[in-house]
OpenMM code with the backbone's topology and positions (N, CA, C; nanometers):
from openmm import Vec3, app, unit

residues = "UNK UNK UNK UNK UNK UNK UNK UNK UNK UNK UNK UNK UNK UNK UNK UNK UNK UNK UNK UNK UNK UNK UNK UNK UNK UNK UNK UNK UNK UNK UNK UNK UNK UNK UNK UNK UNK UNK UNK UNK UNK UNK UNK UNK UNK UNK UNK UNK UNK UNK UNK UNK UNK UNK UNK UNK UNK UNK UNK UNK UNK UNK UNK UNK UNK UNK UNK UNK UNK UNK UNK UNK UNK UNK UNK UNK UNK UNK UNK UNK UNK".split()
positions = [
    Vec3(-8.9335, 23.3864, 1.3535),
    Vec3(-8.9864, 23.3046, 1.4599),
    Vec3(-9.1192, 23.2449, 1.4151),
    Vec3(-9.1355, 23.1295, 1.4392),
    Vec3(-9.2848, 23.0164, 1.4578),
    Vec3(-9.3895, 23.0681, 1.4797),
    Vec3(-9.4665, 23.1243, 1.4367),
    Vec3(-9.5879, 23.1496, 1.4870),
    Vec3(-9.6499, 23.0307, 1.6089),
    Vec3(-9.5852, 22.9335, 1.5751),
    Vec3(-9.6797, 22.8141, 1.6639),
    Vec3(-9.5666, 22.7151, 1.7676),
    Vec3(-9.4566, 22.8045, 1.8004),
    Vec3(-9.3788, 22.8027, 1.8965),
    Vec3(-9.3815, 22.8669, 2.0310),
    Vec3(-9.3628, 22.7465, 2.1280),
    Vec3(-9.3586, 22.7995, 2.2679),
    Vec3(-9.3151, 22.9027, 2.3207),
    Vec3(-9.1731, 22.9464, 2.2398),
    Vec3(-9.1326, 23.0994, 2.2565),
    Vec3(-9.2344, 23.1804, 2.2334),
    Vec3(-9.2602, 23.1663, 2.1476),
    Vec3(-9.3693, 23.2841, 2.0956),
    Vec3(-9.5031, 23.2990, 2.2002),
    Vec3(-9.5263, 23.1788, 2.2222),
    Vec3(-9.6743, 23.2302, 2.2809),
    Vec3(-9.6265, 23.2704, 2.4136),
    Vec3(-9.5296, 23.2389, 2.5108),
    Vec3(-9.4356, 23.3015, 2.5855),
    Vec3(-9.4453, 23.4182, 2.5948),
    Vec3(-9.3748, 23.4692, 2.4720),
    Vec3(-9.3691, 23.6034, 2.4635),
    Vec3(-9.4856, 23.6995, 2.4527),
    Vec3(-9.5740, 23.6383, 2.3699),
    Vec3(-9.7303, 23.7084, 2.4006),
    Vec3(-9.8010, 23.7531, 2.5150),
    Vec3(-9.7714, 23.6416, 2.6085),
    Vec3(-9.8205, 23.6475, 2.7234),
    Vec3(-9.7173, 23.7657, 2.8082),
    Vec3(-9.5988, 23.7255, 2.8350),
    Vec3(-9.5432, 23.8553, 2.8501),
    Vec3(-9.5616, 23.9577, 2.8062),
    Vec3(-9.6374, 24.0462, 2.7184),
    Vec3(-9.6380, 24.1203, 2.6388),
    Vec3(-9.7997, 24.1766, 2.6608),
    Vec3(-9.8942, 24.0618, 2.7108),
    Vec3(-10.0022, 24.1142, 2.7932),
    Vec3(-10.0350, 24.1292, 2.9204),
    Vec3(-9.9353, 24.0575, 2.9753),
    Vec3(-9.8967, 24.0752, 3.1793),
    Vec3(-9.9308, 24.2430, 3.1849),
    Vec3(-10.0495, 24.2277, 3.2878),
    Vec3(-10.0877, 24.3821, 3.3189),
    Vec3(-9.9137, 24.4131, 3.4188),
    Vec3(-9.9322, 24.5797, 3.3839),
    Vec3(-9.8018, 24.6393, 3.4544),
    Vec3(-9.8305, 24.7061, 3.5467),
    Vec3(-9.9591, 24.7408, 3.5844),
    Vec3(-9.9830, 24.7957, 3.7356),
    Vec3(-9.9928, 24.7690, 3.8729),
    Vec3(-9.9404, 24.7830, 3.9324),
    Vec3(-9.9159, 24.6880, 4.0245),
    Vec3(-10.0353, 24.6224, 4.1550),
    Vec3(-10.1168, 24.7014, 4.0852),
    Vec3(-10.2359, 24.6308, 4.2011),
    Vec3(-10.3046, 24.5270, 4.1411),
    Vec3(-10.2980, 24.5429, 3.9552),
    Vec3(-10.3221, 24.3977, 3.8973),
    Vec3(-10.2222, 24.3059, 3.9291),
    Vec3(-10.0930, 24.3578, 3.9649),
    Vec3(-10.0032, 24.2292, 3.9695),
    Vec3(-10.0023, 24.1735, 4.1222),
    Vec3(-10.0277, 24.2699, 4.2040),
    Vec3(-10.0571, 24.2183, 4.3583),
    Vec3(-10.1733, 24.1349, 4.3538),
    Vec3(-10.3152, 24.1879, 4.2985),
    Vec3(-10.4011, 24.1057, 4.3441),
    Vec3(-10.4395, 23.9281, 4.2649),
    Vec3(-10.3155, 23.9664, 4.1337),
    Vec3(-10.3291, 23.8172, 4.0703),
    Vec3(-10.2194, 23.7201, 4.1491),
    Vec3(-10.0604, 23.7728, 4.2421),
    Vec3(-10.0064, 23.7177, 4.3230),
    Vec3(-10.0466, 23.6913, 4.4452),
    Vec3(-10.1826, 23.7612, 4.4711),
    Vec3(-10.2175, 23.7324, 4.6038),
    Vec3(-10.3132, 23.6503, 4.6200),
    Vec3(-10.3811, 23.6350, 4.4977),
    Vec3(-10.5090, 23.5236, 4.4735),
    Vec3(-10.3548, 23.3978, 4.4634),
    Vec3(-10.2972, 23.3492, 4.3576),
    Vec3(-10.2276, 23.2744, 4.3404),
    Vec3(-10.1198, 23.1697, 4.4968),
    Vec3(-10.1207, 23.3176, 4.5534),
    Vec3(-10.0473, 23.2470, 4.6909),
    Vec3(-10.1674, 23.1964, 4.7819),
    Vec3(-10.2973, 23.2364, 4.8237),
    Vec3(-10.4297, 23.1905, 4.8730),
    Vec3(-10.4395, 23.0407, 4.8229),
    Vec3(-10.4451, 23.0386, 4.6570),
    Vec3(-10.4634, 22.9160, 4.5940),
    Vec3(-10.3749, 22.8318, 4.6400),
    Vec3(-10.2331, 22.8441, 4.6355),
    Vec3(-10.1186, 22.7842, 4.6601),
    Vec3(-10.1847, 22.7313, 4.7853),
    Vec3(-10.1627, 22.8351, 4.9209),
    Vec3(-10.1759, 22.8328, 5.0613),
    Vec3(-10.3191, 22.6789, 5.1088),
    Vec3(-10.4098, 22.7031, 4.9864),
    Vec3(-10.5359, 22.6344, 5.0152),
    Vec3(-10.5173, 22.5024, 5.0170),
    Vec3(-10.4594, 22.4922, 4.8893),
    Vec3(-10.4235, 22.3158, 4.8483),
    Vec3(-10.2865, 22.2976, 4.9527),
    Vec3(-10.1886, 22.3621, 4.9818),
    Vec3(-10.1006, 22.3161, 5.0498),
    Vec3(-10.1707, 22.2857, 5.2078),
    Vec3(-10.3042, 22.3493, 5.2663),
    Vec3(-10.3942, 22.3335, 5.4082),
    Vec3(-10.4466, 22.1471, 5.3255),
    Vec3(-10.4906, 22.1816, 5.2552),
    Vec3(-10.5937, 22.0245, 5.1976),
    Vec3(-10.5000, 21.9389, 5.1876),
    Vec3(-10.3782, 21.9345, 5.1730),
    Vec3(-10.2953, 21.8143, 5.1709),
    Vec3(-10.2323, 21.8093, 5.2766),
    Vec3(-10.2332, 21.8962, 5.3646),
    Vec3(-10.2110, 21.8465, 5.4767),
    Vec3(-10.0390, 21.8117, 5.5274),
    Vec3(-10.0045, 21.6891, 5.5525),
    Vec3(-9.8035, 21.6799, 5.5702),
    Vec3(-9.7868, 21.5865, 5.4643),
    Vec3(-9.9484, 21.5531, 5.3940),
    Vec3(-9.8815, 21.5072, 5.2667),
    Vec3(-9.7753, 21.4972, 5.1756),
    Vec3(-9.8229, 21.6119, 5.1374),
    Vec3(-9.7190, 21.6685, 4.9940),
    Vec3(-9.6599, 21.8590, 5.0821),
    Vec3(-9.5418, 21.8220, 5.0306),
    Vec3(-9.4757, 22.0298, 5.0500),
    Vec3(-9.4826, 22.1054, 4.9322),
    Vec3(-9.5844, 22.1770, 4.9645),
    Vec3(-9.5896, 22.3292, 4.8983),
    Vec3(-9.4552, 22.3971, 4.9063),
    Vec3(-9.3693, 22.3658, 4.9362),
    Vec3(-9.3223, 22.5214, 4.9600),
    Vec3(-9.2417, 22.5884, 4.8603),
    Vec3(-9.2046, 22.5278, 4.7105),
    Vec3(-9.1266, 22.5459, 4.6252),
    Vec3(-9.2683, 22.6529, 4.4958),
    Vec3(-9.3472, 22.5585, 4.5395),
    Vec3(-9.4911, 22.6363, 4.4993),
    Vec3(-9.5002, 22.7900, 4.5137),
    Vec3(-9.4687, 22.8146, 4.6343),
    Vec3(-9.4789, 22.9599, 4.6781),
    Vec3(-9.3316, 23.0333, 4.6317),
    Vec3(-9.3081, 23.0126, 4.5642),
    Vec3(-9.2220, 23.0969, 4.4113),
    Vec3(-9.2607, 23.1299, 4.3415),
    Vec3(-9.3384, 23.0774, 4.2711),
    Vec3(-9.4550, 23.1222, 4.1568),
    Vec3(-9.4709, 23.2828, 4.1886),
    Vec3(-9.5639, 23.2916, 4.2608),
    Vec3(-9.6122, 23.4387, 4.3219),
    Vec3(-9.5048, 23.5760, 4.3734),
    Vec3(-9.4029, 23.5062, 4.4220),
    Vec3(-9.3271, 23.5496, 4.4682),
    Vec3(-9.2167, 23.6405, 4.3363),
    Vec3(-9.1959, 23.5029, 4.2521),
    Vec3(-9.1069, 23.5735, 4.1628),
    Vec3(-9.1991, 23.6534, 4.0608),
    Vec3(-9.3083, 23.6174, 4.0394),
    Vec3(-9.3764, 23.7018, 3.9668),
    Vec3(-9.4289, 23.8335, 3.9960),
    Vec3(-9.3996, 23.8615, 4.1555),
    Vec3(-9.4419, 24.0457, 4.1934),
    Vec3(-9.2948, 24.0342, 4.1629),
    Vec3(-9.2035, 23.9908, 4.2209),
    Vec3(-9.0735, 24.0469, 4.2174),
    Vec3(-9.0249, 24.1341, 4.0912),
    Vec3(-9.0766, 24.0344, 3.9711),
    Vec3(-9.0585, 24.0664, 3.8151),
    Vec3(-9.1468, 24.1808, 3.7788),
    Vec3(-9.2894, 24.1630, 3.7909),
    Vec3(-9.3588, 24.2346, 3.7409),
    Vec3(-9.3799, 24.3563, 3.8190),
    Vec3(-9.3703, 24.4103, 4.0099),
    Vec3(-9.4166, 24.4768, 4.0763),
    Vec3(-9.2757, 24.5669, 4.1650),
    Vec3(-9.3218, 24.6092, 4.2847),
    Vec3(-9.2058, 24.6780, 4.3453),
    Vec3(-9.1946, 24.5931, 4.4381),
    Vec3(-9.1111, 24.6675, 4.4836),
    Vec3(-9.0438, 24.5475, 4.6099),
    Vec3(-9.1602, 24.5700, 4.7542),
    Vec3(-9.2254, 24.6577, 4.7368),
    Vec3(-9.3297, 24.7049, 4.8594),
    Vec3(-9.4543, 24.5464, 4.8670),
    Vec3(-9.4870, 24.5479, 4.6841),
    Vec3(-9.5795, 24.4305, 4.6616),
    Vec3(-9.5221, 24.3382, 4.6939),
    Vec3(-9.3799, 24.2909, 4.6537),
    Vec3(-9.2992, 24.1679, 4.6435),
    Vec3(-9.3135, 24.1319, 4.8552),
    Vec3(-9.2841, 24.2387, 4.9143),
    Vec3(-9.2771, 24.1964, 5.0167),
    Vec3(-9.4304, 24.1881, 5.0849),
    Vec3(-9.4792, 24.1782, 5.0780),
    Vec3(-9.6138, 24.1536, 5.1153),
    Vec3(-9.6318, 24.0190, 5.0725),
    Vec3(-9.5995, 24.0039, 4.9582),
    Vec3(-9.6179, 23.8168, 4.8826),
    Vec3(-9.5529, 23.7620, 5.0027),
    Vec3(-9.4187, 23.7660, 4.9691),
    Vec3(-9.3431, 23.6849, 5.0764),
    Vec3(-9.4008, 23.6782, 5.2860),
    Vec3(-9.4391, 23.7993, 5.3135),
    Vec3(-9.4688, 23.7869, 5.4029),
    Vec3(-9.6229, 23.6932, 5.4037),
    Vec3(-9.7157, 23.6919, 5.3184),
    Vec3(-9.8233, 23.6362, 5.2783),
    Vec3(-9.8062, 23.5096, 5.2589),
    Vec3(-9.6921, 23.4763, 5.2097),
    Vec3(-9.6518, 23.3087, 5.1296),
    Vec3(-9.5679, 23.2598, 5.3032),
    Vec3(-9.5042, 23.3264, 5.3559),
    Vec3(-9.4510, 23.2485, 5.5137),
    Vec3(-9.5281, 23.2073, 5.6051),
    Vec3(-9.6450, 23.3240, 5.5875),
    Vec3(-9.7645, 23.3048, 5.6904),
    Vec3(-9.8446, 23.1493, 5.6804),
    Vec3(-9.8372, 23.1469, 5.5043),
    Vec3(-9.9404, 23.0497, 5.4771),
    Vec3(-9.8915, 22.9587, 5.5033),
    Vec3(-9.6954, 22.9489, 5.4921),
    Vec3(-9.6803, 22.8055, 5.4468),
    Vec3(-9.5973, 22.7464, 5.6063),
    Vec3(-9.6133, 22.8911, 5.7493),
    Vec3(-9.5972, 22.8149, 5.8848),
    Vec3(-9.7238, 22.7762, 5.9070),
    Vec3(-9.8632, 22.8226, 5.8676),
    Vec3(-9.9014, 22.7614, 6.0024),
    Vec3(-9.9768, 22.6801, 5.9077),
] * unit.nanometer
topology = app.Topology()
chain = topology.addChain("A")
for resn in residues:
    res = topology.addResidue(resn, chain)
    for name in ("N", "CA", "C"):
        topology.addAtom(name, app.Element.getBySymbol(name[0]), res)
């Protein structure tokens, strides 16, 4: 493999994704805030809501389903009201 291939640095990064799950909650929970913020600033502009996957699949992958559901309940909240 490439040292200077997209796989690769891919895989690096996978390979440094913290595995505990309160690093992975509190980097999905900043991420859905961020999401949640710009989707308030744009207003009926533009839809967030495909956005709020990001976070979602990433506790799913990296965390338990206890974290995962907290995202999701966190990512509905943001993206009714």
């Amino acid at each position: 493999m490439n040292k200077g291939t997209f796989e690769d640095l891919a895989h690096r990064l996978f390979l440094r994704f913290p595995r505990n799950n309160f690093s992975v909650a509190s980097i999905c929970v900043v991420l859905t805030l961020l999401v949640g913020l710009l989707d308030y600033a744009t207003g009926n502009q533009l839809n967030f809501f495909l956005f709020y996957f990001v976070p979602i699949a990433t506790s799913a992958w990296f965390a338990n389903w206890q974290t995962t559901g907290l995202i999701v309940l966190l990512s509905v909240y943001q993206c009714v009201t």
